[in-house]
N, C-alpha and C positions, 0 to 999 in steps of 0.2 A: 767597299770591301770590309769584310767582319773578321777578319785575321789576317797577319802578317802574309806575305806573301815571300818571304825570306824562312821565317821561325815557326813562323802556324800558330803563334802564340793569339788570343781572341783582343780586339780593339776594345771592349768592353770588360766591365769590371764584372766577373762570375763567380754567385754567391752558393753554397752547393746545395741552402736550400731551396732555388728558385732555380737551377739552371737544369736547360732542355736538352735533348739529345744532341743537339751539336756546336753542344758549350754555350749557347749564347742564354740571357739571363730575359725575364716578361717586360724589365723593364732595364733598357739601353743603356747605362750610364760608362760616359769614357773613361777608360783607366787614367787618360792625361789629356791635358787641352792648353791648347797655346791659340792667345786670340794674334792673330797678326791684322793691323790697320795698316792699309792699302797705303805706301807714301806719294806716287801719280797724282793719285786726283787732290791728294793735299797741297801737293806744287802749284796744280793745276790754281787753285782758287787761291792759294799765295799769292802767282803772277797776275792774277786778275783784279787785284787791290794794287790801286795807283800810287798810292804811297808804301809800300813794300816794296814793290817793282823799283820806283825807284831807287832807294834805300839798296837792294840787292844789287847793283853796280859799284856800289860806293868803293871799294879795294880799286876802282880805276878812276872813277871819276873824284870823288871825294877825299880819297886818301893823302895826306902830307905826309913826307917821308922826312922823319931826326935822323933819320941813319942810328937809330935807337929800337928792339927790340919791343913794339908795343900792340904787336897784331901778327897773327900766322903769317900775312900777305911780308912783314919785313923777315921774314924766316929764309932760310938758306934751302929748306925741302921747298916750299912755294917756287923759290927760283929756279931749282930742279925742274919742275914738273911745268915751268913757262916755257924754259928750255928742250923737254922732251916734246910734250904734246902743244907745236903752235897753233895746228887746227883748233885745239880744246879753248886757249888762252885767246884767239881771236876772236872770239862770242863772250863777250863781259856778264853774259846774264848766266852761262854757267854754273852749276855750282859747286862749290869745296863743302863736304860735310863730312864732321867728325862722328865718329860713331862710340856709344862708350855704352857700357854694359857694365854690370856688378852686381851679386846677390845682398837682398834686405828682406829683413825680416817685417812684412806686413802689421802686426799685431800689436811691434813695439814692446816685445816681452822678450828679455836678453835670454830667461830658460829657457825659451822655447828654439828649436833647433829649426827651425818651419823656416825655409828659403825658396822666394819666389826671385824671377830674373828679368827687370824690365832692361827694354832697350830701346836708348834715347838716340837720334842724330842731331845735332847741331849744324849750322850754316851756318859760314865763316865767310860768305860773301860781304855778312853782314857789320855796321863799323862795330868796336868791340863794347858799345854800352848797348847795344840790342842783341847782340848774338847768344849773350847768359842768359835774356831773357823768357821767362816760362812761355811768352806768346810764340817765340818762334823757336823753342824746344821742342821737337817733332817725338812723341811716343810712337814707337812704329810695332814694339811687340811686348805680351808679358808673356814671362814663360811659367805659369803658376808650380806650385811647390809639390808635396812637400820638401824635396828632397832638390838639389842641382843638380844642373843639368851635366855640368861636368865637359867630356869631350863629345857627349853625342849632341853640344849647343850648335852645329851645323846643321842639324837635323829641323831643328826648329826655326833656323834663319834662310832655309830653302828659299822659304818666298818672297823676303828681302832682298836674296842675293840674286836673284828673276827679276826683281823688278831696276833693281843698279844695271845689271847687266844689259837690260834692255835702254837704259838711259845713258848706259857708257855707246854702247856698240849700234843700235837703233837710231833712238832719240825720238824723241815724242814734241808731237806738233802742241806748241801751248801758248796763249792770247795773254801779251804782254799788256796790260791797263793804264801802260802810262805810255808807252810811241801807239798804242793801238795800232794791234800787228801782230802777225802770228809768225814765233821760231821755231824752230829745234831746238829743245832744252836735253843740254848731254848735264851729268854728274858724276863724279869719281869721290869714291869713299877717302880723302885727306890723311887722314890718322884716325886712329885710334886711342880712346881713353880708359883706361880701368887697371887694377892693381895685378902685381905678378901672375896669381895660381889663375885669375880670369883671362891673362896676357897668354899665358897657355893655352888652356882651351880654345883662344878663339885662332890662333897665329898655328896652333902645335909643334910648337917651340919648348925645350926642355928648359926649365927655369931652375932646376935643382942647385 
């Protein structure tokens, strides 16, 4: 489609030396782009590494508990959510992932007002000296600039929230590497990470 189908407004950027009789320009270029990387088939080859696989049980099999706050899994929302969903808690290979989002400025130039919006998920299956780490920080979208996205950030997380939904409600057949074996891999968005005015936008909650 070459214009909104809500506003009429054209998906391309129309310059009014080059633009033809029904608004569109010789050469395409989109007024905004948001790259989204598929997170499916990243599980996919996740679980198909034997040592990751195993690692992503550890909150059941590995975990010692101080009865000391040192991992989500000793958190009181975790017991929550053992206690609502036992279907979910009965499959250890599940996963808990946080999701966190925040505008930065790419360029590293504080005058510049240029705000892109990456967004990260974490997996908190994992024990907590692997979980910060950049290997299994999942980038799932950037939502480039110049400007933020503001409250239309649902707009752009459509096909993220397709693909959880299908992992919550679905579940997708995927080849464990280490019992060699295919499950049902379900996942539920855990929390959420990022500062008040982003806590807004993404919940739409009044934070004033």
């Amino acid at each position: 489609m070459h214009k909104c189908p809500t506003c009429g407004v054209s998906r391309y950027k129309v310059k009014d030396d080059k633009s033809s009789d029904d608004g569109m320009t010789n050469i395409e270029c989109p007024t905004k782009v948001c790259w989204y990387l598929p997170i499916i088939p990243r599980f996919k080859r996740l679980f198909a590494n034997e040592h990751d696989t195993k690692n992503l049980t550890w909150h059941v099999d590995g975990r010692k508990s101080y009865g000391l706050l040192r991992h989500p899994t000793d958190s009181l929302q975790w017991k929550t959510i053992n206690h609502l969903y036992p279907d979910f808690v009965a499959e250890a290979r599940n996963l808990r992932l946080g999701l966190a989002s925040n505008k930065m400025n790419p360029f590293g130039n504080l005058s510049s007002n240029h705000s892109s919006w990456p967004v990260l998920l974490m997996i908190y299956n994992l024990p907590p000296w692997l979980c910060i780490k950049r290997k299994y920080i999942i980038l799932c979208i950037i939502i480039a600039g110049p400007r933020q996205a503001g409250n239309d950030i649902d707009v752009y997380l459509t096909h993220l929230i397709e693909d959880l939904g299908k992992l919550w409600e679905d579940r997708v057949d995927v080849w464990d590497g280490y019992l060699q074996q295919t499950f049902r891999l379900c996942a539920m968005v855990f929390c959420t990470i990022n500062d008040f005015p982003t806590y807004e936008n993404l919940s739409g909650y009044s934070v004033n």
